[in-house]
C-alpha positions in Angstrom: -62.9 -62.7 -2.0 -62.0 -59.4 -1.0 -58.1 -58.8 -1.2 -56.3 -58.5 2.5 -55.9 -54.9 1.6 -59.6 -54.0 2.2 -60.3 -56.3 4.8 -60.1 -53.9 8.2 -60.7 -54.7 12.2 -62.3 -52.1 14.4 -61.3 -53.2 18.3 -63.5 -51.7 20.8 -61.5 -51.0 23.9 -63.2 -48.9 26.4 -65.2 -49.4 29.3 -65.5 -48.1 33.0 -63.6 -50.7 35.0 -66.1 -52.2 37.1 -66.5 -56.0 36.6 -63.0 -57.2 37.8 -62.9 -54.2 40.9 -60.6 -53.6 42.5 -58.3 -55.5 39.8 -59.7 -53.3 36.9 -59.5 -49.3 37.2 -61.4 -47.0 35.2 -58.2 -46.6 33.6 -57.1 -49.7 33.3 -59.9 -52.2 32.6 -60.3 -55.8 32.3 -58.9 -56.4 28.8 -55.7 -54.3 30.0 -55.0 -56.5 32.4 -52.9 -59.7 32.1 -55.7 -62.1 34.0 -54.0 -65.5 33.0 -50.6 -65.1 32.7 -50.7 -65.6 28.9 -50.5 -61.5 28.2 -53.9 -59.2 28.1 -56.9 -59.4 26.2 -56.6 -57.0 24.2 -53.3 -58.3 23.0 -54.9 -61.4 22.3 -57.6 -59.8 20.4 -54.7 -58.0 18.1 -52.9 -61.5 17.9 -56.0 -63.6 16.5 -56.1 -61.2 13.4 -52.6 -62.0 12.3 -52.8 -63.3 8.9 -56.6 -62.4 8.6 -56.4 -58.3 8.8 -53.3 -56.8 7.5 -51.6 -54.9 11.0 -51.6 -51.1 9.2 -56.0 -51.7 9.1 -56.6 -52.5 12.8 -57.9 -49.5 14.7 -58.7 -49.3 18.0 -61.1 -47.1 19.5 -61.0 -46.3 23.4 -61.0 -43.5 25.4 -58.5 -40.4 26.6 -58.2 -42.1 30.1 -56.8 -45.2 28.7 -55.2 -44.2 25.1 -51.9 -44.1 26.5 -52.0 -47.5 28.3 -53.8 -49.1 24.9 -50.4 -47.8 23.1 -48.7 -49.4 25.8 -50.2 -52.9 24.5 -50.0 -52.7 21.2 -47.2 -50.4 19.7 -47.2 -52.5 16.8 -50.0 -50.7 15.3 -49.7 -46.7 13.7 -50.1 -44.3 16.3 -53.4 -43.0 14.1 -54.9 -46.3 14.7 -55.3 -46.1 18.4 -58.3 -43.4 18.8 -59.9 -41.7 21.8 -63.8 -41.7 21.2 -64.8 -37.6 22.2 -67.4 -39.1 24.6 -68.4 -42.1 26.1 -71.7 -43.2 24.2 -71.9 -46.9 24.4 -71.2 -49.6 21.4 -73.0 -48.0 18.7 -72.2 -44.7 18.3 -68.6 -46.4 18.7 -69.2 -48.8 15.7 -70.6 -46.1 14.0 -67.9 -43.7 14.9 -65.4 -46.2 13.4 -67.5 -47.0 10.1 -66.8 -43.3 9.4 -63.3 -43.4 10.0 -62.8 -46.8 7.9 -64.9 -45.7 5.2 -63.4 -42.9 4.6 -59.6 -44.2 3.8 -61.3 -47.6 2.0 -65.0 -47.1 0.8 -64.6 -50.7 -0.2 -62.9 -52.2 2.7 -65.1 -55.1 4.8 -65.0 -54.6 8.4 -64.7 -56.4 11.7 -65.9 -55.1 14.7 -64.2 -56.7 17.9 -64.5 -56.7 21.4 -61.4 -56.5 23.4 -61.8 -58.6 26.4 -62.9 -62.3 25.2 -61.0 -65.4 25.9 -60.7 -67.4 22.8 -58.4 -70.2 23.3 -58.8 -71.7 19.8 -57.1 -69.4 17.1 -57.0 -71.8 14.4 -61.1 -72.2 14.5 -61.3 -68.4 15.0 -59.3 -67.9 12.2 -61.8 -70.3 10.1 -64.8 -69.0 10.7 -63.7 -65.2 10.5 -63.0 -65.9 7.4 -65.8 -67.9 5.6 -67.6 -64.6 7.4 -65.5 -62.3 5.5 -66.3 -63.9 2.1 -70.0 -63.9 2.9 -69.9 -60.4 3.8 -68.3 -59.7 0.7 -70.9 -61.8 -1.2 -73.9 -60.4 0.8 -75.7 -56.8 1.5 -76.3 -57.6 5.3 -74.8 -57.9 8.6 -72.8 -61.1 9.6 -72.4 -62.0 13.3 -70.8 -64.6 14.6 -72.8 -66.5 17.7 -71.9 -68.9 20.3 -74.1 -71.2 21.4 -75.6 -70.8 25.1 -75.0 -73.5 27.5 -77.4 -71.8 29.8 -80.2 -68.9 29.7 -78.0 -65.9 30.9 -80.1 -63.4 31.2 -77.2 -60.6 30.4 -76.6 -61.4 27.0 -79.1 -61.0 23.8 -79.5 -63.8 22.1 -80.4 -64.4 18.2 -83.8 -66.5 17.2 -82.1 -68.4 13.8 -84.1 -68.5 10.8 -83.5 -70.4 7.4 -80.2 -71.3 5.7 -79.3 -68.0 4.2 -79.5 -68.0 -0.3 -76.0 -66.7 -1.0 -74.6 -68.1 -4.3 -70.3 -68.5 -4.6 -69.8 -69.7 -0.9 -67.3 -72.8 -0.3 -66.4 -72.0 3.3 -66.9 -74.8 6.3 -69.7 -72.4 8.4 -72.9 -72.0 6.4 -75.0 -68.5 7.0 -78.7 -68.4 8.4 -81.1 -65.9 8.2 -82.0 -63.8 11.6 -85.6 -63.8 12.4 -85.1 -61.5 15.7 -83.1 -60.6 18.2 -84.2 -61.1 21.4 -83.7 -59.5 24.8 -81.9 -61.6 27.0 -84.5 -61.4 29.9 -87.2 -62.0 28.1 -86.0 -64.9 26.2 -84.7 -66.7 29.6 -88.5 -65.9 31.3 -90.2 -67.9 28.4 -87.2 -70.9 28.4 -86.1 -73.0 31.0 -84.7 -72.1 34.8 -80.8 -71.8 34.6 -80.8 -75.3 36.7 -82.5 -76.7 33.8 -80.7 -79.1 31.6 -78.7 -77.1 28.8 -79.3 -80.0 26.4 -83.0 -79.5 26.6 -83.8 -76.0 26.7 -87.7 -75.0 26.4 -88.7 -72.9 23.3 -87.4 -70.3 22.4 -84.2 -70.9 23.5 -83.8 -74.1 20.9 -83.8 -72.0 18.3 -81.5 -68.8 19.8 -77.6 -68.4 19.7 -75.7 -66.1 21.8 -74.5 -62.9 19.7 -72.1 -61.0 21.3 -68.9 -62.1 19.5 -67.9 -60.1 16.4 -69.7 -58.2 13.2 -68.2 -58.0 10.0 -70.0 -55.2 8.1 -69.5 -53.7 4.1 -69.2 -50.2 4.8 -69.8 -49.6 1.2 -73.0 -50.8 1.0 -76.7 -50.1 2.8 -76.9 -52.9 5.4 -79.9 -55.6 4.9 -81.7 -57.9 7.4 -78.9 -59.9 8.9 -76.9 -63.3 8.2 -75.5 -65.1 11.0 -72.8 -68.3 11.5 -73.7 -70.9 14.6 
């Protein structure tokens, strides 16, 4: 498995500061804010990687209206490592943004890339599967995501149509890779499933077969990415 030293996290903190209005500025946006009394979510993001990504290889990319209160949360982490995007460009030109900069102090290192703002309650299972996903990442040419299994067909998110049990010789870890076959647009999948007052543990096709992906990527920068492996 890759050594601790070349295993990196990539925290996306930006965004406009519209969803929790008027709590959430455009300077101060929901992962900045302390919502449950149990410190923000962005600290909580830079918590769960303790012991998983060493603290000198978490970077965290925003933007110049809220680098200064990002340092605020976290001035644990070299002042380098908190970086102002030049332009607001949505999540991939971000990820991309931060594969350059990662690549080029570790052209071996395996990345994370995190949002900021979820609520994750249960480190210790976090911790678990992060890690079986770093060891298939290391094992593997393609893109690992982590997905979370929809209780409903929210039409906001994309979901991910699972294909086979991914072929990847070496692996001992708990969660077990599939294949993707597709991603699919959240509307559209939720037009051909069920009404969200439908029963969640009886969902019409497609959505049997789809998991929410919206959670985390772990990417080898070093390599060309391939089709893409996912953990349920």
């Amino acid at each position: 498995m890759s050594q601790p030293s070349h295993t990196y996290a990539l925290i996306l903190a930006g965004g406009s500061g519209t969803r929790f209005w008027p709590l959430s500025r455009d300077s101060r946006p929901k992962q900045l804010l302390d919502l449950f009394g149990t410190g923000t979510l962005l600290a909580q993001t830079i918590a769960r990687l303790e012991g998983l990504v060493p603290t000198e290889n978490i970077l965290i990319l925003t933007n110049d209206k809220q680098v200064a209160a990002v340092r605020e949360v976290a001035p644990q982490l070299p002042a380098e490592n908190i970086i102002a995007e030049p332009a607001k460009r949505d999540t991939a030109p971000a990820v991309a943004l931060g594969i350059g900069i990662i690549a080029a102090r570790d052209p071996e290192a395996i990345m994370m890339v995190l949002p900021s703002d979820q609520l994750i309650t249960n480190t210790e299972a976090y911790q678990e599967v992060m890690r079986d996903a770093v060891a298939i990442a290391e094992r593997s040419d393609g893109l690992i995501t982590i997905g979370i299994k929809p209780t409903w067909p929210c039409p906001s998110y994309g979901y991910i149509e699972r294909g086979e049990r991914a072929n990847i010789t070496g692996l001992d870890g708990t969660n077990k890779p599939y294949e993707v076959k597709r991603f699919r647009d959240g509307m559209l999948a939720c037009l051909s499933g069920p009404s969200p007052r439908s029963s969640a543990n009886s969902p019409a096709k497609p959505l049997n077969s789809l998991t929410l992906s919206r959670n985390c990527a772990i990417l080898p920068i070093s390599r060309r990415p391939s089709p893409a492996s996912f953990l349920p």
